[in-house]
C-alpha positions as CSV (number, residue, x, y, z in Angstrom):
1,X,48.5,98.5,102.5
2,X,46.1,99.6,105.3
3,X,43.5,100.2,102.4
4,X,43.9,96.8,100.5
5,X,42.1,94.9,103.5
6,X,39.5,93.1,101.9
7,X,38.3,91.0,105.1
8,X,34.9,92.1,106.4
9,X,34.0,94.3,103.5
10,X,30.6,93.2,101.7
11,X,30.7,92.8,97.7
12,X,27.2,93.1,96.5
13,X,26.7,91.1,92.9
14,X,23.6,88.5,92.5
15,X,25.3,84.9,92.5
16,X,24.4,81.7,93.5
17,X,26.8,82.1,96.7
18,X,25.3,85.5,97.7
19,X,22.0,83.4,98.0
20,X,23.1,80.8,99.7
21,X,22.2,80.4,103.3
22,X,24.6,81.9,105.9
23,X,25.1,78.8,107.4
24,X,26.2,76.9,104.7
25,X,28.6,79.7,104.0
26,X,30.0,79.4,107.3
27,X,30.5,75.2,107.4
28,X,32.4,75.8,103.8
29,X,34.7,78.2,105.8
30,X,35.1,75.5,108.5
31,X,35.5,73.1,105.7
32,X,37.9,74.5,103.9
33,X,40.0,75.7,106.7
34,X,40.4,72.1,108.1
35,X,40.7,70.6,104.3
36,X,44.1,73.2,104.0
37,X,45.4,71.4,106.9
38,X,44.8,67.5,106.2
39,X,45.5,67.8,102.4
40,X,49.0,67.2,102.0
41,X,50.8,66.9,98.5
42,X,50.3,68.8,95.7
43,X,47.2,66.9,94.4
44,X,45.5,68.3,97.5
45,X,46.5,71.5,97.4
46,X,45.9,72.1,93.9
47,X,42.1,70.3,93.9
48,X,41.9,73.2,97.3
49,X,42.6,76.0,94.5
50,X,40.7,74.2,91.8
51,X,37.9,74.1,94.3
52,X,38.1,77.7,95.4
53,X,38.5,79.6,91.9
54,X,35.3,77.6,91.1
55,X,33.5,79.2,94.1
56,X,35.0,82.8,93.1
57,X,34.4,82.8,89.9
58,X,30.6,81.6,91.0
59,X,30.1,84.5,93.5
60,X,31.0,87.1,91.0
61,X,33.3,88.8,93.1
62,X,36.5,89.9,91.1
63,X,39.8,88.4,91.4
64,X,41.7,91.2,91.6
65,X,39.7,92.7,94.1
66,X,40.4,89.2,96.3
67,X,44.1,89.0,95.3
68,X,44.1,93.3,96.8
69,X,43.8,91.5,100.5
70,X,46.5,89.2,100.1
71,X,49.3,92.3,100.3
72,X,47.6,92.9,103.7
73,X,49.8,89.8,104.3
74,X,52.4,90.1,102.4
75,X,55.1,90.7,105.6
76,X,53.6,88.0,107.5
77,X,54.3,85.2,104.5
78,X,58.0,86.9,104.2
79,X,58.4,86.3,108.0
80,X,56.7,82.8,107.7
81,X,59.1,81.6,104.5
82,X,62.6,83.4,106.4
83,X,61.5,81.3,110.0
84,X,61.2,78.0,108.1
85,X,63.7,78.4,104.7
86,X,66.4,79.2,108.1
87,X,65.4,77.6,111.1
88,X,64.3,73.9,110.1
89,X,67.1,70.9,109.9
90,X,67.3,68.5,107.7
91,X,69.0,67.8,104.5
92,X,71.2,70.8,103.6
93,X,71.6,72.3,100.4
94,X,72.5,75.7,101.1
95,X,75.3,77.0,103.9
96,X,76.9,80.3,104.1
97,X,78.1,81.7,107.4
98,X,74.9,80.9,109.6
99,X,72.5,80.7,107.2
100,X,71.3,77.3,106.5
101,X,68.9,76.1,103.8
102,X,67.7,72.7,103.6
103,X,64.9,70.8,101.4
104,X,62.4,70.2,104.5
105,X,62.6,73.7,104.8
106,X,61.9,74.8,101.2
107,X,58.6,72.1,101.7
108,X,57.8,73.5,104.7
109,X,57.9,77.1,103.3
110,X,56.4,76.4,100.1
111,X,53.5,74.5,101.5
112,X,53.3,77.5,104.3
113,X,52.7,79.9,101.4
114,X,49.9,77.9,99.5
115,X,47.9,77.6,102.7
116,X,48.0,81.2,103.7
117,X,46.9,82.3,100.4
118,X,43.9,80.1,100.0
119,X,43.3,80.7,103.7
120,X,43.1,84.0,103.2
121,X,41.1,84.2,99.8
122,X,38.5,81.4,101.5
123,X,37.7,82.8,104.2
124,X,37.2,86.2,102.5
125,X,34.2,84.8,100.8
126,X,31.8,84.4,103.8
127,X,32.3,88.4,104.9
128,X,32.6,89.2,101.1
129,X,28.8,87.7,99.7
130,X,27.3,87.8,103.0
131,X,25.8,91.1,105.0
132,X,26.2,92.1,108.4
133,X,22.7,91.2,109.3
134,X,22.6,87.7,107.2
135,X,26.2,86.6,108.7
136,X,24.3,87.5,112.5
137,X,21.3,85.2,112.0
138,X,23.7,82.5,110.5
139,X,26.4,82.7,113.4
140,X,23.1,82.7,115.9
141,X,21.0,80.2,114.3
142,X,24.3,77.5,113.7
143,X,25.4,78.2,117.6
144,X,22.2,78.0,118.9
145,X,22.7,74.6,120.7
146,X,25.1,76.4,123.2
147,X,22.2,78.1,124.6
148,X,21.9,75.3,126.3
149,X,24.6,75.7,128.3
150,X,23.4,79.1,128.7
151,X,25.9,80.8,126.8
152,X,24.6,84.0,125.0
153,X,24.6,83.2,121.4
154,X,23.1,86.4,120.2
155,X,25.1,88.7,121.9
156,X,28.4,86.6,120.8
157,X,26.9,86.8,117.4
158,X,26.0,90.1,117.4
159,X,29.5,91.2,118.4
160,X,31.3,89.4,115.8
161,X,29.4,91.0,113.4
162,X,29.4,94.0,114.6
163,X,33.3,93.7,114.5
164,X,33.2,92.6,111.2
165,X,31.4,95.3,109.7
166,X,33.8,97.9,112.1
167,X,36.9,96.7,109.8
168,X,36.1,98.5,106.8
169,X,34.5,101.7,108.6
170,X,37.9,101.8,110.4
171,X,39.9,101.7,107.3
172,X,38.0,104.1,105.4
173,X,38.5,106.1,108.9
174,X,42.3,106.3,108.7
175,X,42.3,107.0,104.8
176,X,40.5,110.3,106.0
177,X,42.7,110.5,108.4
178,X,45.8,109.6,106.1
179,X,44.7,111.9,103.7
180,X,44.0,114.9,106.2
181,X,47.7,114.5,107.4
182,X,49.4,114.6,104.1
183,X,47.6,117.9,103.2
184,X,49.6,119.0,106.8
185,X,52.6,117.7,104.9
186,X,52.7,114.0,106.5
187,X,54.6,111.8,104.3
188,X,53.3,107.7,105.1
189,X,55.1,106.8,101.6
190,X,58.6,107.8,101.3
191,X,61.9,106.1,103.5
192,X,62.4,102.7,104.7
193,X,60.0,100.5,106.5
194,X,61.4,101.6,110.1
195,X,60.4,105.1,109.1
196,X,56.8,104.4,107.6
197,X,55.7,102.5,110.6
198,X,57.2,106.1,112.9
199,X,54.8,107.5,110.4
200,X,52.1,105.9,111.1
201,X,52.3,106.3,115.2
202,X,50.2,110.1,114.5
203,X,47.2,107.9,113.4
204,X,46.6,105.6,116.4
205,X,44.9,108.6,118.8
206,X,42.9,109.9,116.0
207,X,42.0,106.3,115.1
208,X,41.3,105.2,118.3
209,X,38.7,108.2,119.1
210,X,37.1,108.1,116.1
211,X,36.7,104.3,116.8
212,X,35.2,104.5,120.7
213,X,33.4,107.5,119.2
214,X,31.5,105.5,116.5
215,X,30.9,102.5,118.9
216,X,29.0,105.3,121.6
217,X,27.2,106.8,119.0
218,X,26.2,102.6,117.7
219,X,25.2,102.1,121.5
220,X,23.4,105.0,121.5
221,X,21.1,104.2,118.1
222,X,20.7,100.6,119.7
223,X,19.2,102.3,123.4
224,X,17.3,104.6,121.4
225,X,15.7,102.2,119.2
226,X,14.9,99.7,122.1
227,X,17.2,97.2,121.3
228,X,17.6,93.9,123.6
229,X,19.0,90.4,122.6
230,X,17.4,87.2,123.4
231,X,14.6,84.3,122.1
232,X,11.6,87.2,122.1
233,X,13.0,89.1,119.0
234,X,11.6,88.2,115.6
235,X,13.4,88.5,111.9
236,X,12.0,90.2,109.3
237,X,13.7,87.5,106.9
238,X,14.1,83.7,108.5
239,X,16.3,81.9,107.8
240,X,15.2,78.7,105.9
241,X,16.9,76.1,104.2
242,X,16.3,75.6,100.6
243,X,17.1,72.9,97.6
244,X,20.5,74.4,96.5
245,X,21.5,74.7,100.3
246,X,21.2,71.1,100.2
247,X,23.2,71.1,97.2
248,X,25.5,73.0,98.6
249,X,26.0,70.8,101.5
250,X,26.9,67.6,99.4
251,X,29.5,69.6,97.4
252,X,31.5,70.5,100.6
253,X,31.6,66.9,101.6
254,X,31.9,65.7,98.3
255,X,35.5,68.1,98.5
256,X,36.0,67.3,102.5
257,X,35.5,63.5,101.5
258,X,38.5,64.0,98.3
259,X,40.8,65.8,100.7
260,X,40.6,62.9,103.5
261,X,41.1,60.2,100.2
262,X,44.0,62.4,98.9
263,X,45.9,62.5,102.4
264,X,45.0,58.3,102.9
265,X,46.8,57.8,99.2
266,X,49.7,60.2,99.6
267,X,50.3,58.5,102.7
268,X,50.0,55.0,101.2
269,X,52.3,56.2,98.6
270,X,54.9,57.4,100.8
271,X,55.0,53.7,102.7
272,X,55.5,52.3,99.3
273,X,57.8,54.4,97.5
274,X,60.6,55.5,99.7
């Protein structure tokens, strides 16, 4: 499971989306995490999925390299669906002992599920067509107001990225690790769930020195090569808007502007017919 984590890896291809400005990248993440939220209904959900297969299917990046990330999750949308299938009143339709099922919470759940999948898969697409150094100068150049309140927008930038790009350096890390064990005669696969998670206690010290120890040697390159944040340091690619960035921009309010109407005519739909 540890090695299906998609989230921070970089998928190199040539598409549209990989040349798309970081910032633009980062407001359709924005976007489409607030558009999950006010879309209700399944019109809203399923013009959300329209939307995003368009955008995957544009970047190049495989599905089935996308859909891997989603069993990262899989426990947390079991938990999710058990909390609200058991745990939310309304009109009940199931009852043994003190288990209760009831329709709200089927909605609830169902809707639950749909939104952590294309939460998961949307935001994927930012780490997944963008590089380390691109998503940097986008996270600095889109916060850069806050510098007037003095807060450090390169350094903030610079260590999200750098955290980022740590995720799949870190899994590839305890795969060595992983596989290292097993040849001690570890077993991580066999037994119950209790019993793999005892299992996988032997790779937190190893994980965690390996993970401080890449991070001094990262400090180290930085000191060595001079580095220091602030307004004096130049890019060897600027960022710059261009024609399909603009494009890009009147898609995602195009779709921001069709979730808002959706939610306005559910609603109006709801008053009507009861």
């Amino acid at each position: 499971m540890i090695r299906d984590i998609t989230l921070g890896q970089y998928y190199e291809a040539d598409s549209v989306i990989h040349r798309l400005d970081p910032r633009v990248k980062l407001a359709f993440t924005v976007i489409y995490i607030v558009s999950l939220y006010v879309g209700e209904g399944v019109l809203a959900f399923a013009l959300a999925a329209s939307f995003l297969a368009v955008i995957i299917i544009l970047s190049k990046v495989p599905v089935s390299f996308m859909l891997r990330g989603l069993k990262s999750i899989f426990i947390l949308m079991i938990i999710s669906v058990i909390f609200n299938l058991f745990l939310t009143q309304g009109e009940e339709i199931f009852h043994w002992w003190i288990f209760r099922i009831t329709k709200e919470g089927i909605r609830i759940a169902v809707r639950m599920v749909i939104r952590l999948i294309l939460l998961i898969m949307g935001t994927s697409i930012m780490t997944l067509t963008t590089t380390p150094s691109r998503l940097t100068d986008g996270l600095e150049k889109a916060f850069g107001f806050l510098k007037i309140f003095h807060v450090p927008v390169h350094a903030v930038a610079m260590m999200m990225s750098i955290a980022l790009r740590f995720i799949p350096i870190l899994i590839e890390e305890v795969n060595k690790i992983m596989k290292a064990q097993q040849a001690r005669g570890a077993d991580f696969e066999n037994g119950g769930l209790i019993k793999k998670a005892k299992a996988m206690i032997p790779l937190l010290i190893p994980l965690f020195v390996s993970a401080f120890r890449r991070a001094d040697d990262l400090a180290n390159a930085m000191e060595a090569r001079c580095y220091h944040g602030g307004d004096d340091r130049t890019k060897l690619h600027p960022l710059k808007y261009r024609k399909r960035d603009a494009i890009a921009y009147l898609v995602l309010f195009a779709y921001l502007a069709a979730i808002i109407l959706l939610r306005i005519f559910t609603s109006e739909l709801i008053k009507i017919v009861p």
